[in-house]
C-alpha positions, 0 to 999 in steps of 0.5 A: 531616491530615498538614500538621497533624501535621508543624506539631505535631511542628515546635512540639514541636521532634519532629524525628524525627517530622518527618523520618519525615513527610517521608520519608512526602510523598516516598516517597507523591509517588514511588510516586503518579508511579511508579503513574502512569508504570505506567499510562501505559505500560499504556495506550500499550501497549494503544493500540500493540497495537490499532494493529498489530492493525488494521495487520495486518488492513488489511494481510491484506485488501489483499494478495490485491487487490494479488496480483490486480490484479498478476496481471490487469496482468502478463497484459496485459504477456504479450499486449503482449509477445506483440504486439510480437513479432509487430510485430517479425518479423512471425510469429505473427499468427495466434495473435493474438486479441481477448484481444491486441486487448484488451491494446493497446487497454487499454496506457494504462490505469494504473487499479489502486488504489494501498493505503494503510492508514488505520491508518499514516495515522493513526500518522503523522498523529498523532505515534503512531508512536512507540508503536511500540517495535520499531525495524525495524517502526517503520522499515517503517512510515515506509519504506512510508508513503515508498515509497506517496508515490512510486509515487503519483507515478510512476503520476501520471508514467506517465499523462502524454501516454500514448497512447490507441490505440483514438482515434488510430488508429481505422481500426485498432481497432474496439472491442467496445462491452461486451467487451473481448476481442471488440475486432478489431485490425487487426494486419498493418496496425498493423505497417507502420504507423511512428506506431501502432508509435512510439505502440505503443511508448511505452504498452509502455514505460511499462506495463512501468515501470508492472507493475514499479514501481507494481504489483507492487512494491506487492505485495510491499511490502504482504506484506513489511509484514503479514509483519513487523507479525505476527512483531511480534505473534507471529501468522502473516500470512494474507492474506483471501480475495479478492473477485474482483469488487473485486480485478481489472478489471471489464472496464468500458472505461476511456478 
């Protein structure tokens, strides 16, 4: 219809009618994209918010795991700690315990879950990380999803040629064959003995790199995360209660 009027107006040479019918196509064409532009950012906006919303409830269920495989695997560095000591000045034996045994026969497992929300998965994967406007979130995000990629890494290096005592040194370790702690050791022979001290040595070194820089620094990082994703958010960062069952070792042999 408004085609229709423009060629009338044209064929009576109504060049004012004309000019202000153009004036109408364009001003409809310009709040049309405008109206739409409006709804596209509505709509990222929206999708951004669920995104960080469902980061943060992630975030808020894998911390307390994280904290407590934390927790689990810095005693096993405790015990270890206190077993080298004796190994060293040879004083103290008798206030080592199965709960001791325990922790050298277990010094070459590197089995804790290494997080990875599904949602930074899913920004990535699928470019969407540019719905996130806060640069410093966006940042931490790419800064986390970087840092998972390594500690997976280095957990995979950790394990590599790691030495399983309870196999080597069978004479020395008699395990328990349901718990851990009533494992026996014998730790008076262990210390005169130069290649369980050298094997002993080298699973304690790589479990203290393993607690530093795979467990606990991913305990922090997933805090540090939902800390930053809620203050994006305007909400306080509160970690789910933890399912003890799920969030620290079982006590089921790994070897």
């Amino acid at each position: 219809m408004l085609l229709r009027r423009i060629t009338e107006h044209v064929k009576a040479q109504n060049w004012t009618a004309v000019a202000l019918d153009f004036v109408i196509v364009v001003v409809g064409v310009f709040i049309g994209l405008q109206v739409s532009n409006w709804n596209l950012v509505l709509s990222d906006r929206e999708t951004e918010a669920q995104y960080l919303a469902r980061l943060q409830h992630e975030l808020a269920d894998m911390s307390p795991q994280a904290d407590a495989g934390f927790d689990d695997t810095r005693n096993i560095d405790v015990l270890l700690e206190e077993v080298k000591d004796y190994f060293e000045t040879g004083v103290g034996e008798d206030s080592l315990s199965g709960a001791h045994c325990a922790a050298l026969v277990r010094s070459h497992i590197f089995a804790n879950t290494i997080f990875y929300p599904p949602t930074i998965k899913e920004l990535i994967s699928t470019g969407r990380i540019v719905l996130i406007r806060d640069d410093a979130l966006r940042t931490a995000i790419l800064s986390f999803d970087g840092v998972n990629t390594d500690m997976t890494q280095l957990r995979t290096d950790v394990q590599i040629d790691r030495q399983l005592l309870a196999r080597n040194f069978p004479d020395l370790v008699q395990l328990n064959l349901s718990i851990w702690e009533e494992s026996v050791c014998a730790f008076d022979e262990m210390a005169s003995n130069t290649q369980f001290l050298n094997d002993f040595t080298d699973n304690r070194h790589r479990y203290r790199a393993y607690l530093g820089n795979i467990v606990r620094r991913q305990s922090e990082l997933i805090r540090s995360l939902g800390e930053t994703v809620a203050a994006s958010r305007g909400t306080a960062f509160v970690p789910e209660q933890a399912d003890n069952a799920e969030a620290v070792d079982s006590g089921e042999q790994q070897q």
